[in-house]
Backbone bond lengths (Angstrom), bond angles and torsions (degrees), N, CA, C in turn:
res aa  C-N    CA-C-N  psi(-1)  N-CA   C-N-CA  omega(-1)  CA-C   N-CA-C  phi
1 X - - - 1.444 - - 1.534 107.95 -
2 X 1.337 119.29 125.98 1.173 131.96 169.37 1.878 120.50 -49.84
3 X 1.308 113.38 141.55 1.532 91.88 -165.68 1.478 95.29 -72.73
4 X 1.623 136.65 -32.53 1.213 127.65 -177.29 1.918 107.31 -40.23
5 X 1.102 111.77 -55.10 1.524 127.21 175.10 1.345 98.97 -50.51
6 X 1.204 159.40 -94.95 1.372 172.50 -174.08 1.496 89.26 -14.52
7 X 1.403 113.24 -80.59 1.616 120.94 -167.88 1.735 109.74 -67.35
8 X 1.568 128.36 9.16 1.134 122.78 -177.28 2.006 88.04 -112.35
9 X 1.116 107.48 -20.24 1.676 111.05 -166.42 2.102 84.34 -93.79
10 X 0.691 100.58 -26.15 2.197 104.43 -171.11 2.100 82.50 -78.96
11 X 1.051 113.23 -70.33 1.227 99.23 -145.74 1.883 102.97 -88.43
12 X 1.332 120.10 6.66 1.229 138.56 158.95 2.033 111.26 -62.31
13 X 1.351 110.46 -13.99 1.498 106.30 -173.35 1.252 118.57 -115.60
14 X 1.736 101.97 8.61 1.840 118.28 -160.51 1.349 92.63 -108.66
15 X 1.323 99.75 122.03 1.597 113.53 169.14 1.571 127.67 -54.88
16 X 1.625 105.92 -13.20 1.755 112.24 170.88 1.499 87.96 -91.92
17 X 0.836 151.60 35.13 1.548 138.40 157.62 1.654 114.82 -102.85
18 X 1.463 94.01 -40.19 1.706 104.95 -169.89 1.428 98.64 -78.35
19 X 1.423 126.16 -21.91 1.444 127.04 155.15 1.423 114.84 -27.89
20 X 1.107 115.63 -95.66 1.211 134.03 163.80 1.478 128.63 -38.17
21 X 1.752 116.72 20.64 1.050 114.24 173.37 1.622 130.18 -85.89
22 X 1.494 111.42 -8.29 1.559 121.85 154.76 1.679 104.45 -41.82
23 X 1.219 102.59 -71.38 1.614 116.87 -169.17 1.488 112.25 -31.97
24 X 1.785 98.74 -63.63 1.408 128.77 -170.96 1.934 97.69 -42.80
25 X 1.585 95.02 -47.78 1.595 92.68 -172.06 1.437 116.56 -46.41
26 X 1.707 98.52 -74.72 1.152 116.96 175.81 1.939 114.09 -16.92
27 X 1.188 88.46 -56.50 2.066 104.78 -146.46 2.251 77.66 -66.56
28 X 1.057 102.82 -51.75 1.873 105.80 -169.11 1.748 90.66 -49.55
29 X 1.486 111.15 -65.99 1.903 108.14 -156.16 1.651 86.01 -33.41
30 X 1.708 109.17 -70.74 1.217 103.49 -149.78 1.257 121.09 -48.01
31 X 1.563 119.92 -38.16 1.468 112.97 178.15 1.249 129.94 -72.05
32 X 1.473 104.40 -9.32 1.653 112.29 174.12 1.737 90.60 -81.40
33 X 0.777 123.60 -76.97 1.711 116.93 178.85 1.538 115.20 -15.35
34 X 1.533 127.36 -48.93 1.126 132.74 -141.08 2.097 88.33 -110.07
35 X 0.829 126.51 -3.97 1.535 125.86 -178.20 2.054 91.29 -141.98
36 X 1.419 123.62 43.66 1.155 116.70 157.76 1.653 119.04 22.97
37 X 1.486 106.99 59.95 1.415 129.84 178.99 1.517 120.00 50.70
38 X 1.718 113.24 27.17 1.204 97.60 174.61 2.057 107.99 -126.91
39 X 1.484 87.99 30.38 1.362 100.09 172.87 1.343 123.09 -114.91
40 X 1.646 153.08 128.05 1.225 121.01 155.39 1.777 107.52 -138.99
41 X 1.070 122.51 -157.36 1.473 112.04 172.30 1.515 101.65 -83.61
42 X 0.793 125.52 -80.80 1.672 150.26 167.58 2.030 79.24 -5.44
43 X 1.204 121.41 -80.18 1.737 114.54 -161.95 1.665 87.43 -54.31
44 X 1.343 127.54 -68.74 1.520 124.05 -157.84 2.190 100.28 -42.63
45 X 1.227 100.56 -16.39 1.795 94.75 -178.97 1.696 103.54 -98.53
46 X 1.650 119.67 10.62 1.420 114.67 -168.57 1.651 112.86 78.78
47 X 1.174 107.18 28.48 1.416 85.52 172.48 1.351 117.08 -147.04
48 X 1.419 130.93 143.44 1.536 134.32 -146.35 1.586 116.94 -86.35
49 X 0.780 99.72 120.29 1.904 99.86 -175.31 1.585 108.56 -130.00
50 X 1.183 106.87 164.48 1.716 119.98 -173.49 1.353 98.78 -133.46
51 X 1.793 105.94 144.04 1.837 94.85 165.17 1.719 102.85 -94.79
52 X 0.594 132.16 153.41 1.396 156.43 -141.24 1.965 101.09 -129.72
53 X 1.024 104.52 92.35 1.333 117.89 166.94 1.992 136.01 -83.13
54 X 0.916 121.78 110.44 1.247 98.82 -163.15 1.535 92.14 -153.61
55 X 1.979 118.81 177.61 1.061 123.77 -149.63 1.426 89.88 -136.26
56 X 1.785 108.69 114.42 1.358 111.56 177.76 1.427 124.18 -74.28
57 X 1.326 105.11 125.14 1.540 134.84 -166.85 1.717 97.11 -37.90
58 X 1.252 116.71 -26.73 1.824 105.27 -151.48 1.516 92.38 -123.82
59 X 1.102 123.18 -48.56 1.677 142.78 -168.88 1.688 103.82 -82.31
60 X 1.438 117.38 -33.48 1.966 117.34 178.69 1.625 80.44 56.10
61 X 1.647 136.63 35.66 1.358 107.77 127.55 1.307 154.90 -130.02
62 X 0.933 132.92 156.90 1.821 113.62 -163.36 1.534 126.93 -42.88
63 X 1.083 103.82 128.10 2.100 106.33 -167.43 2.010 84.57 -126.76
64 X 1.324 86.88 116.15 1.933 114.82 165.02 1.172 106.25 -99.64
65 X 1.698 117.03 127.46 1.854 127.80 -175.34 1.422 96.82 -143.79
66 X 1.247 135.76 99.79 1.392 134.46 133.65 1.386 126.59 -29.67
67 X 1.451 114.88 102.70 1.236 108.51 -171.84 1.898 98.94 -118.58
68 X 1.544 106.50 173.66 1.143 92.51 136.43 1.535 136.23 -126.18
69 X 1.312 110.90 173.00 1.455 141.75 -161.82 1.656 141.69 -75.90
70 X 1.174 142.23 104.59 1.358 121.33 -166.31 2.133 78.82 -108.56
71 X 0.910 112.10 119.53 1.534 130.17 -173.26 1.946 79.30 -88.21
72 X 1.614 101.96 151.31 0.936 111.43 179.59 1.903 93.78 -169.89
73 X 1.124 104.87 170.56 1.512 111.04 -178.71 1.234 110.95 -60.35
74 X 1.930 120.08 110.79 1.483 112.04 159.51 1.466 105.87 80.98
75 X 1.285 110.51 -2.04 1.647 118.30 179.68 1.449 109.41 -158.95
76 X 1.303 118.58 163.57 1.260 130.59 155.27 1.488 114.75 -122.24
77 X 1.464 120.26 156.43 1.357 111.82 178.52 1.510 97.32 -129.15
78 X 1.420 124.44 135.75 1.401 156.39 76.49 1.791 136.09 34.75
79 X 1.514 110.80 111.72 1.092 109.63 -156.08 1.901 103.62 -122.08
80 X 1.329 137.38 79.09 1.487 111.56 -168.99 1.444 120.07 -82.26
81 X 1.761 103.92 71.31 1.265 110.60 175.25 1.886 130.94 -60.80
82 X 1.286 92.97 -26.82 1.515 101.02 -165.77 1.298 118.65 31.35
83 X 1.736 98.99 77.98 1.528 93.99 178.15 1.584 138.24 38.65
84 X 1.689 98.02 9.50 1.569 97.04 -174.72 1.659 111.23 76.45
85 X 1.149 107.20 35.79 1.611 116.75 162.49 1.254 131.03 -82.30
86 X 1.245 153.93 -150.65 0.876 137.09 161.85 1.693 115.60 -119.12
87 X 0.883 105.26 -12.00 2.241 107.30 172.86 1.745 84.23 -116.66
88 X 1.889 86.31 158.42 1.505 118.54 -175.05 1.473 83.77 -65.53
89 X 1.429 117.54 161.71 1.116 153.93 145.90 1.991 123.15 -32.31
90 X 0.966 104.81 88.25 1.710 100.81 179.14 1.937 118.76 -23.84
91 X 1.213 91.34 -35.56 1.883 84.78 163.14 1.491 112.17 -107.96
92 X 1.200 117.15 43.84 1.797 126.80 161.41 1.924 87.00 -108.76
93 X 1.351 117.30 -64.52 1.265 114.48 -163.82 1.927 102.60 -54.40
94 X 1.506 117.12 -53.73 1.523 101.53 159.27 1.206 140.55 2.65
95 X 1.892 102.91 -91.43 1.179 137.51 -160.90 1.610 82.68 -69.22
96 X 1.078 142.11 -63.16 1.376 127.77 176.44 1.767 138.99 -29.98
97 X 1.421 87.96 -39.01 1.305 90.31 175.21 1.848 112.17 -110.07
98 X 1.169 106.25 -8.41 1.250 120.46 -175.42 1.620 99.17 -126.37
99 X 1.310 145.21 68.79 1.545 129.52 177.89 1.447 100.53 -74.87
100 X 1.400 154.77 9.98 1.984 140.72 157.53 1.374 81.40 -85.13
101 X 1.445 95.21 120.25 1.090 119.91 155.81 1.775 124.15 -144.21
102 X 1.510 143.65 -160.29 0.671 146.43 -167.25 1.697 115.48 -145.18
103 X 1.639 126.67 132.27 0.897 119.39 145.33 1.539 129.85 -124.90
104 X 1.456 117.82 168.85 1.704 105.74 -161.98 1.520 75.72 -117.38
105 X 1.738 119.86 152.88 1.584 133.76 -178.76 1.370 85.09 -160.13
106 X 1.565 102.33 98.76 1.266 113.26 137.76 1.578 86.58 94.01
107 X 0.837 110.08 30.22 1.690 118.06 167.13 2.124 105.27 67.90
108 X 1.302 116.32 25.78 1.245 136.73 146.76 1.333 114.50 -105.50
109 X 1.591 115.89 116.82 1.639 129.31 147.33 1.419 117.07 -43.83
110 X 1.122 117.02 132.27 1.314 124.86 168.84 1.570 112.36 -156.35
111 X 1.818 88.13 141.68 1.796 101.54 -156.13 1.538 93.01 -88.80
112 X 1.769 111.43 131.74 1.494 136.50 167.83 1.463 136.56 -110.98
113 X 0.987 119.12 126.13 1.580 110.79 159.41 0.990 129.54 -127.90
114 X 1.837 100.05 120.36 1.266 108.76 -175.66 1.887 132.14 -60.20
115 X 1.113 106.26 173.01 1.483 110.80 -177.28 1.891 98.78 -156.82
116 X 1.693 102.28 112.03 1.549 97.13 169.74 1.666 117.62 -81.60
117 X 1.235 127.43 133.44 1.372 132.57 -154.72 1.717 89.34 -108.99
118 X 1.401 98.51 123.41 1.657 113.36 -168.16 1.811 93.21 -134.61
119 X 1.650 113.15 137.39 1.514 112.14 161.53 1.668 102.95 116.58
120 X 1.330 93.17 -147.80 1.671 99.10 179.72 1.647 108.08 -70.09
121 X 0.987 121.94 -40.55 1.328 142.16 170.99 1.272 129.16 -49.20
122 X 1.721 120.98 -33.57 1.111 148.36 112.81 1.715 117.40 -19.06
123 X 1.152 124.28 -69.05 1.340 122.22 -168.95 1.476 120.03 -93.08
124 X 1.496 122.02 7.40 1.314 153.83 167.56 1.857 96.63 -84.25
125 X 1.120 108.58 -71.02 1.449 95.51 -168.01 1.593 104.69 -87.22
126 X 1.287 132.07 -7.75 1.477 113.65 165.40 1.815 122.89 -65.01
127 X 1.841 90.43 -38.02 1.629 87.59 163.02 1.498 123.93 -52.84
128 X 1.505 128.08 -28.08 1.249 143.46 -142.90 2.020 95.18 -97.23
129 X 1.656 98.16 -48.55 1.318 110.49 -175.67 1.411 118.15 -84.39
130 X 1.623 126.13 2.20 1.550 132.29 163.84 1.309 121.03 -100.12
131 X 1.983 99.22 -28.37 1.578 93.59 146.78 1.592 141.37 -49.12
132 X 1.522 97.00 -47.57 1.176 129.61 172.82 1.627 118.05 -40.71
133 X 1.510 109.94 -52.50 1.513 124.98 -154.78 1.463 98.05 -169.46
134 X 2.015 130.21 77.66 0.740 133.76 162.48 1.697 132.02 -32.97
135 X 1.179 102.65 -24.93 1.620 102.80 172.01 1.410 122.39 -76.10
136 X 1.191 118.04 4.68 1.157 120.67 -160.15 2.564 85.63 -98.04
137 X 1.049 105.62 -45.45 1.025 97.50 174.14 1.958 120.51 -62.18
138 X 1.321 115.41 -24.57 1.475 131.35 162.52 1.241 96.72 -57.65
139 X 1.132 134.80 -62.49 1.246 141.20 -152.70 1.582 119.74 -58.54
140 X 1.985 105.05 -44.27 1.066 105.60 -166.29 1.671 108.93 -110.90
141 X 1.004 96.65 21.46 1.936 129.05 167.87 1.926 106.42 -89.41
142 X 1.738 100.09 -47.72 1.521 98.01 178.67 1.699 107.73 -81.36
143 X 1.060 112.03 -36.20 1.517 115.98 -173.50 1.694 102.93 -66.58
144 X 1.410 132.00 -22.15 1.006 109.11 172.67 1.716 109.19 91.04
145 X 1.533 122.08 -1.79 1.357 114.63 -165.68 1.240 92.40 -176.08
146 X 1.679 108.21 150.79 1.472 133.21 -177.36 1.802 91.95 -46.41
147 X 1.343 108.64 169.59 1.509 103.53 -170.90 1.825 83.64 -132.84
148 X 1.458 122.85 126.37 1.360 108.01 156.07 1.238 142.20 -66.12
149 X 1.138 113.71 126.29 1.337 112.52 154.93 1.545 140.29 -81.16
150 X 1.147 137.80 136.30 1.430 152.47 168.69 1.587 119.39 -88.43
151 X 1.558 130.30 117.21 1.243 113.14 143.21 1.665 110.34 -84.23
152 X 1.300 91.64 155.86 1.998 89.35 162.27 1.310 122.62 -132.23
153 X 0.970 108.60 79.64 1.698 109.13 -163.99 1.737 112.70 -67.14
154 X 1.088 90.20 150.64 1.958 111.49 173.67 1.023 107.24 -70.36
155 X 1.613 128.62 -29.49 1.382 110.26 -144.26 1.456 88.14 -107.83
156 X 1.019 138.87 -10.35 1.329 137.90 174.78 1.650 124.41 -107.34
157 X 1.509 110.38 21.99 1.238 115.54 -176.28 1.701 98.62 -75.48
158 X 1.375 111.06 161.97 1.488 137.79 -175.72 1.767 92.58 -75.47
């Protein structure tokens, strides 16, 4: 592990970070804009993220979220941490009622459908995904509630 990675996974579990996640937004859109989706903070620390395209449940209009990624075969999986808030994520409620969705990797679109992973199956890959990205267990300690997860597989996009 790269030390950039190390110190993005260290300061990923500190509650003055998730503070500052307005900012964090802001500073990522723009740099994904300005390097045509193959820039974000999260990659500049080594680590793989997708923007996350999807179709708001109430509005029918497109909502873009840079997240990050546990890459896996033919899929990536999905974390609706919200910074450790306390409600799911506005594109968790989406992908729920709408799972065709879209992600861009590496500044290519590619068509997804999601699947929320609930049960034993559920608690198999959360062990897998706190290994992965320790904040994610901070996260769902501050939020107060299980945090969903999403796969979105390729191979089953619409």
């Amino acid at each position: 592990m790269s030390a950039r990675t190390a110190t993005a996974r260290f300061l990923g579990s500190r509650r003055w970070v998730m503070r500052l996640a307005p900012a964090i937004v802001r500073v990522d859109r723009h740099l994904h804009r300005l390097t045509a989706g193959r820039g974000t903070l999260l990659r500049l620390a080594g680590l793989p993220t997708v923007r996350l395209t999807t179709v708001g449940r109430r509005s029918g209009l497109r909502r873009e979220t840079q997240l990050l990624c546990l890459p896996m075969p033919d899929a990536v999986v999905v974390v609706g941490s919200n910074w450790g808030r306390p409600r799911d994520p506005d594109w968790a409620h989406n992908l729920r009622a709408r799972p065709d969705a879209a992600v861009t990797l590496d500044g290519a679109r590619v068509p997804v459908r999601a699947w929320e992973v609930t049960g034993a199956e559920y608690e198999r890959l959360w062990e897998r995904l706190v290994r992965y990205w320790p904040g994610y267990g901070a996260e769902r300690e501050w939020a107060g509630r299980p945090l969903p997860v999403f796969v979105l597989d390729f191979r089953r996009s619409a």
